[in-house]
N, CA, C and O atoms as a GROMACS GRO file, in nm:
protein
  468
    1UNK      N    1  17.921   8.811  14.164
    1UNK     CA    2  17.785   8.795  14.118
    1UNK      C    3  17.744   8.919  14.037
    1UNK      O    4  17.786   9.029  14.071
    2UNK      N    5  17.668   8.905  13.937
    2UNK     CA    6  17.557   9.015  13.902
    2UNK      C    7  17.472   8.982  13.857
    2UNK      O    8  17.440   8.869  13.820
    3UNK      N    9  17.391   9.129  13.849
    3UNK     CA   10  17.238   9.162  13.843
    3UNK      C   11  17.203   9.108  13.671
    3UNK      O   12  17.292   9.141  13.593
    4UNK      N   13  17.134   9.062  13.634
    4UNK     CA   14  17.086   9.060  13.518
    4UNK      C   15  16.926   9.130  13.524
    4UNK      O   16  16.836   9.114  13.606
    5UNK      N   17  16.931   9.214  13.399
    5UNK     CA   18  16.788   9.287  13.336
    5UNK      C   19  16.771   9.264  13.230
    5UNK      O   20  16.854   9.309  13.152
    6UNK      N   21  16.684   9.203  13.187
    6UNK     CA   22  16.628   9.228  13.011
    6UNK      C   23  16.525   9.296  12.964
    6UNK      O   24  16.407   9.276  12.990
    7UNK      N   25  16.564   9.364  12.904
    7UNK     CA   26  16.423   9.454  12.821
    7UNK      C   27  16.432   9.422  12.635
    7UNK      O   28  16.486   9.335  12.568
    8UNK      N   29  16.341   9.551  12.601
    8UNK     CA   30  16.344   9.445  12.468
    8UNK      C   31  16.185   9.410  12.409
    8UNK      O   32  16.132   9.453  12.306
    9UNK      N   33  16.136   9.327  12.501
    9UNK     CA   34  15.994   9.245  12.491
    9UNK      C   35  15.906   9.326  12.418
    9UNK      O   36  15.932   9.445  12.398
   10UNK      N   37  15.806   9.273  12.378
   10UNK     CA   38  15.674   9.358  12.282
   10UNK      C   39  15.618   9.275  12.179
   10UNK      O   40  15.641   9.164  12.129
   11UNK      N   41  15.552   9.350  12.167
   11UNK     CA   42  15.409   9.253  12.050
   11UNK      C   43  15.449   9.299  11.944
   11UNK      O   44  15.501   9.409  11.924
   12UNK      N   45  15.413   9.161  11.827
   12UNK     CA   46  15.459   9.231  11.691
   12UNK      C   47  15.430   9.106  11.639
   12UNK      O   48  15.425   8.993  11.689
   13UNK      N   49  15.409   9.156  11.509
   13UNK     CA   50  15.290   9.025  11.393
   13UNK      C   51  15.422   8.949  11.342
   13UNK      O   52  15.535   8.989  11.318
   14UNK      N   53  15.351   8.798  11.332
   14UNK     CA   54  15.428   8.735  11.266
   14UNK      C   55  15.510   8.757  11.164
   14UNK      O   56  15.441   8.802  11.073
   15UNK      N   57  15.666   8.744  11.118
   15UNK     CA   58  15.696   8.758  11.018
   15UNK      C   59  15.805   8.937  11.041
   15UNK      O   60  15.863   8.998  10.951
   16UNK      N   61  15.797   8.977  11.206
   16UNK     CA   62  15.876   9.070  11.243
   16UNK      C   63  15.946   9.052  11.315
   16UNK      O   64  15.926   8.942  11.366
   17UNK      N   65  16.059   9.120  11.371
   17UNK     CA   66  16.155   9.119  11.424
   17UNK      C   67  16.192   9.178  11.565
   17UNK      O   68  16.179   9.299  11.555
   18UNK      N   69  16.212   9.162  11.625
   18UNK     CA   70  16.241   9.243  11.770
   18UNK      C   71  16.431   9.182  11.813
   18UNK      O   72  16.498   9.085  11.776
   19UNK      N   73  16.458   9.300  11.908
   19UNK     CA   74  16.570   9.272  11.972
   19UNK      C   75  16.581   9.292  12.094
   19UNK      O   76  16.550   9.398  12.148
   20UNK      N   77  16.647   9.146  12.181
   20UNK     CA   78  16.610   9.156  12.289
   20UNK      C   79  16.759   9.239  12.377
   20UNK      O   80  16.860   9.222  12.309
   21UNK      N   81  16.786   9.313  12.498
   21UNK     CA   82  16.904   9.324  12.539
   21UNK      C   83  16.872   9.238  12.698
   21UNK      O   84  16.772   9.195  12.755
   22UNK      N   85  16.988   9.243  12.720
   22UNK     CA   86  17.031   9.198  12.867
   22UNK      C   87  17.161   9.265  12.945
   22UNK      O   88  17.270   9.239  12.894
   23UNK      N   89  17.161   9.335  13.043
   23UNK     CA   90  17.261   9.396  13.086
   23UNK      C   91  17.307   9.298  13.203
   23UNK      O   92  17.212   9.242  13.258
   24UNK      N   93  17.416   9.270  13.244
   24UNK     CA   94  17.456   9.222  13.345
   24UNK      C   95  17.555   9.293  13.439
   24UNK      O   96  17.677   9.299  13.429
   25UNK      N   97  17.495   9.331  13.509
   25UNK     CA   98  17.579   9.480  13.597
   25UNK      C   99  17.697   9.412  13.709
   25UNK      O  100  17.651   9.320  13.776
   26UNK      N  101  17.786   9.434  13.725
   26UNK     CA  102  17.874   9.417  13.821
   26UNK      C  103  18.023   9.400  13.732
   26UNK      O  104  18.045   9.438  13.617
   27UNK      N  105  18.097   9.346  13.807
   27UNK     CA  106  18.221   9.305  13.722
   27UNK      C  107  18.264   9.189  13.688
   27UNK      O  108  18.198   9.091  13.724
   28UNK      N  109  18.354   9.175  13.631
   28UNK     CA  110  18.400   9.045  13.530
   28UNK      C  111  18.305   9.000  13.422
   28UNK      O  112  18.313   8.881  13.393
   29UNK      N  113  18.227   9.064  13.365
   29UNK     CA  114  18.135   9.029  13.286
   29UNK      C  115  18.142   8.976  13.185
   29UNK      O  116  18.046   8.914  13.139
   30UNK      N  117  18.280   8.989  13.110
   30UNK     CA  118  18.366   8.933  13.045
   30UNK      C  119  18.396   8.762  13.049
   30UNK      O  120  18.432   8.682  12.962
   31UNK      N  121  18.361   8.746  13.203
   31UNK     CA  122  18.382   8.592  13.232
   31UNK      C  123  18.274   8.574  13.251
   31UNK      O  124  18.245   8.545  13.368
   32UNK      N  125  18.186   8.579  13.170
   32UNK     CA  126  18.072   8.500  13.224
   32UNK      C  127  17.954   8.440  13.096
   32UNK      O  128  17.865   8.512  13.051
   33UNK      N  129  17.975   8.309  13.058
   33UNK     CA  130  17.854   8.298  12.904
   33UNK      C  131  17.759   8.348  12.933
   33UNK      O  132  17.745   8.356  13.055
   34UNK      N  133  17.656   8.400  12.858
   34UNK     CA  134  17.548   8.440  12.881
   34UNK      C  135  17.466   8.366  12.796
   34UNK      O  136  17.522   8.328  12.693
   35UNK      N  137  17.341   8.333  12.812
   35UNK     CA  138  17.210   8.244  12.759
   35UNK      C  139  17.082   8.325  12.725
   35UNK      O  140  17.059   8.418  12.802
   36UNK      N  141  17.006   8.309  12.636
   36UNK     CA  142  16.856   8.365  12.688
   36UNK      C  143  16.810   8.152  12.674
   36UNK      O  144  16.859   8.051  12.625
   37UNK      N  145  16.711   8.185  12.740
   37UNK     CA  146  16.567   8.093  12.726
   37UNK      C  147  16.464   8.180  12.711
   37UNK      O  148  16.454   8.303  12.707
   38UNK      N  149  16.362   8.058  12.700
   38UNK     CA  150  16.204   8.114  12.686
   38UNK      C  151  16.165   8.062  12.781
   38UNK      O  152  16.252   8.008  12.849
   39UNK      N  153  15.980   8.052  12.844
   39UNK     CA  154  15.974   8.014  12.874
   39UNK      C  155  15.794   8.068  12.860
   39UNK      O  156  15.762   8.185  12.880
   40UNK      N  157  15.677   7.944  12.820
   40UNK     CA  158  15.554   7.964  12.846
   40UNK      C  159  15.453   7.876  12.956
   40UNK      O  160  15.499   7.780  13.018
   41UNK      N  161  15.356   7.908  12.966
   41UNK     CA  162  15.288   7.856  13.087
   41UNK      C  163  15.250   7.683  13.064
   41UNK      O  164  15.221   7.604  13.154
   42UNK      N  165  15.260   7.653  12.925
   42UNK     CA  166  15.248   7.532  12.895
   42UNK      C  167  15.368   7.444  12.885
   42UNK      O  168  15.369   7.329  12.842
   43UNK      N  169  15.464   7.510  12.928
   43UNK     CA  170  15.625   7.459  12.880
   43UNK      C  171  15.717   7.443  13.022
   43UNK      O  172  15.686   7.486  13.133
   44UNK      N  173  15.826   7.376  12.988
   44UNK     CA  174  15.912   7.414  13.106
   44UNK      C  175  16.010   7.519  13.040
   44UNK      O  176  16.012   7.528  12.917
   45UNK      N  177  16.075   7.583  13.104
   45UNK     CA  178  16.187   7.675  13.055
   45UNK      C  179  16.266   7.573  12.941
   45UNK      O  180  16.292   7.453  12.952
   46UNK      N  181  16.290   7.657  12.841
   46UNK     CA  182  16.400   7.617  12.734
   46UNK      C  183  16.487   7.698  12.640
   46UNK      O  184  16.454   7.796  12.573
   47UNK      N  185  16.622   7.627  12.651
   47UNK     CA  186  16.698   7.696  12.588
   47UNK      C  187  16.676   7.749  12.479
   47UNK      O  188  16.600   7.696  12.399
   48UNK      N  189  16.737   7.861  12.455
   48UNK     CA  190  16.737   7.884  12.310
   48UNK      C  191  16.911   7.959  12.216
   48UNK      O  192  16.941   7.926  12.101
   49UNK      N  193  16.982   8.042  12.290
   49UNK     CA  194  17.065   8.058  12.259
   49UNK      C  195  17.184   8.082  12.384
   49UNK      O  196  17.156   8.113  12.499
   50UNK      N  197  17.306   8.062  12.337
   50UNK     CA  198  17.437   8.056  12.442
   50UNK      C  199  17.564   8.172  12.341
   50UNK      O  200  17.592   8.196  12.224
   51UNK      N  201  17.604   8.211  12.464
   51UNK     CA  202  17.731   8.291  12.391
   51UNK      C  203  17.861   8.265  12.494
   51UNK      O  204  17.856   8.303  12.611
   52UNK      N  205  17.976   8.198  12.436
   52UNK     CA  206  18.049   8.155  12.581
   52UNK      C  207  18.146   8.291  12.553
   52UNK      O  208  18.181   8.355  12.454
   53UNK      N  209  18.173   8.296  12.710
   53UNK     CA  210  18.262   8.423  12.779
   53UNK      C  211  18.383   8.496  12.674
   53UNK      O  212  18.440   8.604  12.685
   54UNK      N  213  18.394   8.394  12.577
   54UNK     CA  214  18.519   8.419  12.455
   54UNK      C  215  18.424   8.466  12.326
   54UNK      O  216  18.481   8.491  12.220
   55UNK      N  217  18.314   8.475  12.332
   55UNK     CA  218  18.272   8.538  12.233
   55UNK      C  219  18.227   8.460  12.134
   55UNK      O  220  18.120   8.471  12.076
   56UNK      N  221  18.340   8.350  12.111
   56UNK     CA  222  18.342   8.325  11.988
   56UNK      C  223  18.212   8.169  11.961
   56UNK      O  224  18.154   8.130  11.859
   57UNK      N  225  18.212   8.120  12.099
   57UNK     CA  226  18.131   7.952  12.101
   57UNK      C  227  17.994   7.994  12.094
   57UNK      O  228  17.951   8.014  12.207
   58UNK      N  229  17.908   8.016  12.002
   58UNK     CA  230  17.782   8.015  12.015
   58UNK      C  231  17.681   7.878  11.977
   58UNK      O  232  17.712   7.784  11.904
   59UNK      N  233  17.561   7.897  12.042
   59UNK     CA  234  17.446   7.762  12.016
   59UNK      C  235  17.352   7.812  11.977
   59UNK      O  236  17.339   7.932  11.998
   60UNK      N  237  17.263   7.748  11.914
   60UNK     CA  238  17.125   7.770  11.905
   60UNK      C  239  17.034   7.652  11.891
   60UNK      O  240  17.080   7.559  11.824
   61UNK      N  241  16.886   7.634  11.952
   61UNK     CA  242  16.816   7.593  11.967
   61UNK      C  243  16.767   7.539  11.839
   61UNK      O  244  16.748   7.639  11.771
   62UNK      N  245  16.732   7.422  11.761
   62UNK     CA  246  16.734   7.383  11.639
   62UNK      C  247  16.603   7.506  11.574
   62UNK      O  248  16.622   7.586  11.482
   63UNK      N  249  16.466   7.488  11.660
   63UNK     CA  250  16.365   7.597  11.592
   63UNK      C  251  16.394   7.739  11.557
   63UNK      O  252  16.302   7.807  11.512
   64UNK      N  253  16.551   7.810  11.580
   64UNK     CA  254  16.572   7.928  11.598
   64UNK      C  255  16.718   7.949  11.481
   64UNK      O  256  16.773   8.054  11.449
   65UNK      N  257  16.737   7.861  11.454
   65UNK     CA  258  16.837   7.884  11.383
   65UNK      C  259  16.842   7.912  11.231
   65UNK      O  260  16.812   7.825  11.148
   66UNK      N  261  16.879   8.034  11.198
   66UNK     CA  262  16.871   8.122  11.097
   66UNK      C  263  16.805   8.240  11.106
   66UNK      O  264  16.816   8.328  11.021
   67UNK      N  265  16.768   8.244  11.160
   67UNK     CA  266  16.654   8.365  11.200
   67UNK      C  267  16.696   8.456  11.317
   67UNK      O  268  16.710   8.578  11.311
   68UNK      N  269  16.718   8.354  11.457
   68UNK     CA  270  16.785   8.445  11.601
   68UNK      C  271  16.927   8.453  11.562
   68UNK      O  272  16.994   8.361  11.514
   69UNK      N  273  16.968   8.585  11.592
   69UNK     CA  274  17.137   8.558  11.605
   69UNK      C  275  17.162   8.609  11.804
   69UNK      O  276  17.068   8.658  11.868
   70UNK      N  277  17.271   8.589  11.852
   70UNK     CA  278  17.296   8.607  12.024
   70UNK      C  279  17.467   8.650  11.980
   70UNK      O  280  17.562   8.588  11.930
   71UNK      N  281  17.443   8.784  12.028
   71UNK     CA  282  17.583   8.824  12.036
   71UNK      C  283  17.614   8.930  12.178
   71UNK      O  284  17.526   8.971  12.254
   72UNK      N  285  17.774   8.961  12.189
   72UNK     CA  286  17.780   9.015  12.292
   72UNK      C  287  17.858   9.162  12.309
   72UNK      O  288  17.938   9.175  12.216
   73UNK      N  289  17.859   9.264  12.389
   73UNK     CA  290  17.923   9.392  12.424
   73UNK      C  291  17.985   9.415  12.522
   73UNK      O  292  17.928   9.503  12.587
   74UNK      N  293  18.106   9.369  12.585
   74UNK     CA  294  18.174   9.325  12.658
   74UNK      C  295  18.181   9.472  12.736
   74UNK      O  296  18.149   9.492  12.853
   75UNK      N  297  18.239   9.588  12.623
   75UNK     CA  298  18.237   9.687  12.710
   75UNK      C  299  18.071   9.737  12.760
   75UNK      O  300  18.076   9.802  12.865
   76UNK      N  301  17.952   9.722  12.715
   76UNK     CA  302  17.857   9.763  12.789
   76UNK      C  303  17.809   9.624  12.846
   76UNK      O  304  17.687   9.608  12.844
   77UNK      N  305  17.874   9.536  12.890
   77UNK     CA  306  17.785   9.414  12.991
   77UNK      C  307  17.708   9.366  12.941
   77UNK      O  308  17.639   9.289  13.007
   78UNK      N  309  17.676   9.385  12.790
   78UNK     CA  310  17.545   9.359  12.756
   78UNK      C  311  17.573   9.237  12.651
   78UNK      O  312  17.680   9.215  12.595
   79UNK      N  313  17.402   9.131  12.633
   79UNK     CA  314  17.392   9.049  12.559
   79UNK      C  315  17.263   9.086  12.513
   79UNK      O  316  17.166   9.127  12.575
   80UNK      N  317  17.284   9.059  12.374
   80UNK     CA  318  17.181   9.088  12.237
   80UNK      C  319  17.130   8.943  12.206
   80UNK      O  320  17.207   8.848  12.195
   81UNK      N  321  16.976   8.932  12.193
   81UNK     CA  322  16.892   8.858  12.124
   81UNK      C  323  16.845   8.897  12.001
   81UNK      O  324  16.725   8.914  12.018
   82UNK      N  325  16.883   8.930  11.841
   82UNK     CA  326  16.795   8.964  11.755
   82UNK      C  327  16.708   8.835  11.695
   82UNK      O  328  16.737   8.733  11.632
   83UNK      N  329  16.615   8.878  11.734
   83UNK     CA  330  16.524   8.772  11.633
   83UNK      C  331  16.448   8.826  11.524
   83UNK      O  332  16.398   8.936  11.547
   84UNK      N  333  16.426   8.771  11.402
   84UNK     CA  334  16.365   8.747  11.313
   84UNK      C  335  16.292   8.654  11.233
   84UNK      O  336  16.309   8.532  11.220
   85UNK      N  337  16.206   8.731  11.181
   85UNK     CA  338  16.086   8.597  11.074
   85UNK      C  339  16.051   8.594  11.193
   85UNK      O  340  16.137   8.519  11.241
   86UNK      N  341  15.965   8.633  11.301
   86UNK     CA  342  15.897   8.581  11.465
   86UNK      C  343  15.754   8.483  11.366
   86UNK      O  344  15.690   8.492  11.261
   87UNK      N  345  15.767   8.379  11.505
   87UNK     CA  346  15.651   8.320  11.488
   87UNK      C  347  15.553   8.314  11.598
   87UNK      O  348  15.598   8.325  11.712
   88UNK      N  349  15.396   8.294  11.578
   88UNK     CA  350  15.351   8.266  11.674
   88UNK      C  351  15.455   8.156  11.760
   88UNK      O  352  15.467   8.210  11.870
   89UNK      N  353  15.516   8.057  11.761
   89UNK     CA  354  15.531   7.999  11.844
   89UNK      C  355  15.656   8.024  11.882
   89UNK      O  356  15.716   7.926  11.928
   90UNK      N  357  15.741   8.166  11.877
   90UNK     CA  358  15.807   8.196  12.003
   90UNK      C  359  15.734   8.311  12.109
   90UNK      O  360  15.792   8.397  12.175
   91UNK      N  361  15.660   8.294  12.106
   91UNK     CA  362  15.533   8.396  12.182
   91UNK      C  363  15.590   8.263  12.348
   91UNK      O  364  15.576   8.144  12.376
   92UNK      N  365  15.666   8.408  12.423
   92UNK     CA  366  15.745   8.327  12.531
   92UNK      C  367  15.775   8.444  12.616
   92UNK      O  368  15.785   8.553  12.560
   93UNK      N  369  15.794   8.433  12.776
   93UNK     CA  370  15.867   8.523  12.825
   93UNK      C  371  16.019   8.474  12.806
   93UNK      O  372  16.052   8.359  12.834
   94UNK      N  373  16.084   8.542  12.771
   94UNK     CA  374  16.209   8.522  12.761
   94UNK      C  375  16.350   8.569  12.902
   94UNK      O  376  16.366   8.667  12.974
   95UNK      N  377  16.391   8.499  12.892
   95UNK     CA  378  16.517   8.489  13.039
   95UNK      C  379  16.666   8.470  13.037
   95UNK      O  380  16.730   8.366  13.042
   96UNK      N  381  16.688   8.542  13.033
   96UNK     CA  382  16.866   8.590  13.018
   96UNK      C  383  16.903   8.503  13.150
   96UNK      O  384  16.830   8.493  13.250
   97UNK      N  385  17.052   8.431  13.129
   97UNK     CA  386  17.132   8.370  13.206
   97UNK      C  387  17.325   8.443  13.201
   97UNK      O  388  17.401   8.469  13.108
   98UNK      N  389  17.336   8.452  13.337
   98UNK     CA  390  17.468   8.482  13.308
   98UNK      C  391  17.555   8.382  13.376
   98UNK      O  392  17.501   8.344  13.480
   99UNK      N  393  17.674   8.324  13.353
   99UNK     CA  394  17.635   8.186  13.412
   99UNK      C  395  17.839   8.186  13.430
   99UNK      O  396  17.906   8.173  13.327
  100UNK      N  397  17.892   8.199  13.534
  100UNK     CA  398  17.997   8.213  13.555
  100UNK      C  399  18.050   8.031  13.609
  100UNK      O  400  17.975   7.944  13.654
  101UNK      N  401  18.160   8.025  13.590
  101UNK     CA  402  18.215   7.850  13.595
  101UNK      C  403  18.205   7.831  13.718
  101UNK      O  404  18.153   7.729  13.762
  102UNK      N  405  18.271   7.964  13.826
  102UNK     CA  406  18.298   7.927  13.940
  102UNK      C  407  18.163   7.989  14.038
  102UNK      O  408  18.122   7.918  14.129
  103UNK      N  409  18.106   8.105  14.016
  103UNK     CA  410  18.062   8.171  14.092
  103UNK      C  411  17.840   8.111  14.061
  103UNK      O  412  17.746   8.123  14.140
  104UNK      N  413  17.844   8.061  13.938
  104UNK     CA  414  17.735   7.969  13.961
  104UNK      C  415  17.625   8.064  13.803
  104UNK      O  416  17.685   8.126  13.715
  105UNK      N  417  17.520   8.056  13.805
  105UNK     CA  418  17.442   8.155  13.721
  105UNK      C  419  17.364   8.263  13.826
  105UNK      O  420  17.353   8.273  13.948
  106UNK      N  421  17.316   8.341  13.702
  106UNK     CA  422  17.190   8.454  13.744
  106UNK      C  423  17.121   8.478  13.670
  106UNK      O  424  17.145   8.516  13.555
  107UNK      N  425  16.988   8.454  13.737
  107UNK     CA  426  16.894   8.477  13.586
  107UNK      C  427  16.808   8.609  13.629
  107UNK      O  428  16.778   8.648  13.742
  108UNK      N  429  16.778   8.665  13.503
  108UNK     CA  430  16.706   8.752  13.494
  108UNK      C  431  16.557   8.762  13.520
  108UNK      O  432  16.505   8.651  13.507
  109UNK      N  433  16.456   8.873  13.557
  109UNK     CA  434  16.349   8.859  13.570
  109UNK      C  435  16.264   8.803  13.449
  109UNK      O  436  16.174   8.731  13.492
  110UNK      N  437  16.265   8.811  13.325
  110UNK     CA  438  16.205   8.763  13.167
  110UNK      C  439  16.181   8.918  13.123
  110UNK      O  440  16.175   9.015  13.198
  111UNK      N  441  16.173   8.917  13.022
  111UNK     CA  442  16.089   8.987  12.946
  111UNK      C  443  15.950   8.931  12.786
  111UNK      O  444  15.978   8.855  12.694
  112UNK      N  445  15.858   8.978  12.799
  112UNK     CA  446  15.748   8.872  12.713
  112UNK      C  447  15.781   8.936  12.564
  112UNK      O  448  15.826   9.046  12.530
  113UNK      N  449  15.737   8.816  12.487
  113UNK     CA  450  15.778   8.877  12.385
  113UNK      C  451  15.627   8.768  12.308
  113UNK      O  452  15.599   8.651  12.332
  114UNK      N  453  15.571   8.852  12.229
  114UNK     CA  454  15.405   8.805  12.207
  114UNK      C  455  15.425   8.856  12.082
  114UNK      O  456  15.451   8.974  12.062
  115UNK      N  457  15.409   8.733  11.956
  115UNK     CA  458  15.383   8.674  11.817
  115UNK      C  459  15.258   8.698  11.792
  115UNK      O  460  15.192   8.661  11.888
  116UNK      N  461  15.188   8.746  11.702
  116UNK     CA  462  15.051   8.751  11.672
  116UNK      C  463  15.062   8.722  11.532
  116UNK      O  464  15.168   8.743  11.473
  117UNK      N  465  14.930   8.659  11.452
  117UNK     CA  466  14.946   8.637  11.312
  117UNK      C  467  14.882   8.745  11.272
  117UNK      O  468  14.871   8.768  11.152
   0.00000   0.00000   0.00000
């Protein structure tokens, strides 16, 4: 198992950029895809990007594509959210998943990330 943390989050006007991280502390981290979602008080949680354990299989959420990229740092545990062009409507707490085949997922506490025009 491990810990997932994301930081990252912050306010910033439409039309800017932020980057989110996620550390996933323990070992094998290497085996494990990692995800962010969003998630607002009017919404249920939703995906938005996937990075599988090989690096190479990534997804994205149709509203996010071109703009978010999700990549990974195998030697620091870590998974990257950059987003760009922000809009009011990813104004979301956002939630890192680390999600191992056998051993199950872990999600992170969120971090908010608030769009203003």
């Amino acid at each position: 198992q491990v810990q997932v943390t994301e930081s990252g989050g912050g306010s910033v006007q439409a039309g800017g950029s932020l980057t989110l991280s996620c550390v996933a502390s323990g070992r094998l981290f290497n085996m494990y895809s990692m995800a962010w979602f969003r998630q607002t008080p009017e919404k249920e949680r939703e995906f938005v990007a996937s990075i599988h354990s090989n690096g190479e299989t990534i997804y994205y959420r149709d509203s996010v594509k071109g703009r978010f990229a999700i990549s990974r740092d195998n030697a620091k545990n870590t998974v990257y959210l950059q987003m760009n062009n922000l809009k009011e409507e990813d104004t979301a707490v956002y939630f890192c998943k680390a999600d191992h085949r056998i051993l199950g997922p872990n999600w992170g506490q969120g971090t908010q990330v608030t769009v203003s025009s």
